[in-house]
C-alpha positions as CSV (number, residue, x, y, z in Angstrom):
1,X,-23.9,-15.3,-47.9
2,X,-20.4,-14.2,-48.8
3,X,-17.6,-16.6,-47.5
4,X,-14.4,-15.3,-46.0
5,X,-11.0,-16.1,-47.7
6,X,-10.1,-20.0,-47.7
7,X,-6.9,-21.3,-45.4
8,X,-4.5,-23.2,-47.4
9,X,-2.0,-25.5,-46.3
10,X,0.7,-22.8,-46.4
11,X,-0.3,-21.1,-42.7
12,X,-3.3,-19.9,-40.9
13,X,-2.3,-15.8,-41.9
14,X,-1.3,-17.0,-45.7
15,X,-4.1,-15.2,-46.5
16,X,-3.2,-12.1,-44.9
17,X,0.0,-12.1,-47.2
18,X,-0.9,-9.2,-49.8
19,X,-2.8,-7.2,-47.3
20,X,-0.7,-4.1,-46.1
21,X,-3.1,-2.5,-43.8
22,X,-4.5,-5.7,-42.2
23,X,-7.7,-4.9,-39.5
24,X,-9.2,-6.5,-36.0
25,X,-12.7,-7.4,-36.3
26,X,-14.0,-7.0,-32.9
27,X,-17.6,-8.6,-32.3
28,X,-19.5,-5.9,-30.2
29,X,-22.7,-7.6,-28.7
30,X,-25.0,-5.2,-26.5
31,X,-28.8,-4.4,-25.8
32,X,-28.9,-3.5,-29.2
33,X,-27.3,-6.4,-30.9
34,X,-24.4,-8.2,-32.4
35,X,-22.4,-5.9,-34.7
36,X,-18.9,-6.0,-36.4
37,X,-16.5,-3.1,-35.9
38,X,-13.4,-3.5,-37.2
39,X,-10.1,-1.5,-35.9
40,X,-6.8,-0.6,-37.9
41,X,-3.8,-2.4,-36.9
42,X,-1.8,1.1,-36.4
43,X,-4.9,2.6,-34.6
44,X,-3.9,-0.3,-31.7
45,X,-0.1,-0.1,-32.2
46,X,-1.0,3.6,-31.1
47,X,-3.0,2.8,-28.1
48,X,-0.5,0.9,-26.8
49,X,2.2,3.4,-26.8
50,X,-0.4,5.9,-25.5
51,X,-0.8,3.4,-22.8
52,X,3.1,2.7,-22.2
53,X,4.0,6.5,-22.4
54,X,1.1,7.0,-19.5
55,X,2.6,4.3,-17.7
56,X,6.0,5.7,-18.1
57,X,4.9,8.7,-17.1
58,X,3.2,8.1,-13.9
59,X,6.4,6.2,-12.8
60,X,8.8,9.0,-13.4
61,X,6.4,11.3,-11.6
62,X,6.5,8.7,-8.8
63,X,10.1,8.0,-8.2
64,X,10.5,12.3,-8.4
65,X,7.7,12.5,-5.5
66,X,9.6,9.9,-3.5
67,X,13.3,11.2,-4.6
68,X,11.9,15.1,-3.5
69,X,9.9,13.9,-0.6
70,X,12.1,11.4,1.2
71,X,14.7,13.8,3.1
72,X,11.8,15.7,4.2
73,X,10.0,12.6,5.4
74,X,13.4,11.1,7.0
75,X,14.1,14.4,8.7
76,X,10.6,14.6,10.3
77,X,11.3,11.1,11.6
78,X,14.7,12.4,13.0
79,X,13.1,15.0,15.1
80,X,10.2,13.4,15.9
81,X,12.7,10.9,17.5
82,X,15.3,13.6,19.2
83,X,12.5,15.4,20.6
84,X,10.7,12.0,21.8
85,X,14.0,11.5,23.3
86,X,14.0,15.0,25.2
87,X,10.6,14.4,26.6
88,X,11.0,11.0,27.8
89,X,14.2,12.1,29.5
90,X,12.6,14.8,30.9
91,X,9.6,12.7,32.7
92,X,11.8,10.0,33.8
93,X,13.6,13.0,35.5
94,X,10.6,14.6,37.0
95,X,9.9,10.3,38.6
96,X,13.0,9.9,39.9
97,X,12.9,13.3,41.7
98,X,9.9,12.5,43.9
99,X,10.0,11.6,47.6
100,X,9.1,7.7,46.6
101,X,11.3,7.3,44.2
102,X,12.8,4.0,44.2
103,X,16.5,4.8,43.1
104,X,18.1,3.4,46.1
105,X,15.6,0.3,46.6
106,X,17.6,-3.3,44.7
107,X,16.2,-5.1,42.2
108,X,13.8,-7.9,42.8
109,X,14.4,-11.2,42.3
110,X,13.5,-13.0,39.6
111,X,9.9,-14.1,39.4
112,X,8.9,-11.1,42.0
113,X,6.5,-8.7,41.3
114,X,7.0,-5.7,43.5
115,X,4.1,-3.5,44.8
116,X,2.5,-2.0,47.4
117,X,-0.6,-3.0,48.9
118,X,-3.2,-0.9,50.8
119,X,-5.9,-2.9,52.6
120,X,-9.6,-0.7,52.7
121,X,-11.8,-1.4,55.6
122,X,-15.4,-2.1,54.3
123,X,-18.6,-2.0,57.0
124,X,-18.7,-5.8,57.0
125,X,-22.4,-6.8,57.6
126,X,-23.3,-10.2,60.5
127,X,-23.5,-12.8,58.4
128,X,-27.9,-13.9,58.9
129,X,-27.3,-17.2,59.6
């Protein structure tokens, strides 16, 4: 069995010193074993920027949607309200326009409820007694 470089004194990467183009060993284990792969320093440098200029990206696509989409979405809201508005002032003038409408009745006091009650008869029955 071969054995790896020996750590001086001087560091733990000393002996990575004369190596330019320095690789990962990744340890794969799966179904079909334990294997060594080994990856190029660059080849990862690389798939981080891939993964930063994706991420960048998506971001700038993002805040475009939101920058493009947001006076559409704030002027739906605006007439959504105005013509909430219209209808609700519409109904509360159909209310008030009816014979029972309660415009010239005063307030209750505090702590009232107001309603009206309507007593129904029912066939009451002799009680068997």
């Amino acid at each position: 069995m071969r054995e790896g470089p020996r750590l001086e004194n001087t560091g733990l990467t000393a002996h990575l010193a004369g190596e330019e183009n320095a690789v990962i060993r990744l340890l794969i284990n799966d179904r079909t074993g334990t294997r060594v792969a080994s990856l190029p320093r660059w080849a990862v440098w690389l798939g981080v920027a891939a993964a930063a200029g994706v991420g960048l990206l998506i971001a700038v696509i993002g805040f475009s949607l939101i920058l493009v989409l947001a006076p559409f979405v704030i002027a739906a809201g605006a007439l959504a309200r105005w013509r909430l508005k219209k209808a609700l002032r519409e109904m509360q003038a159909r209310q008030g326009a009816g014979p029972a409408s309660g415009r010239n009745a005063r307030p209750a006091p505090a702590g009232v409820i107001d309603a009206d009650y309507r007593v129904i008869e029912e066939a009451r029955t002799p009680d068997p007694r």
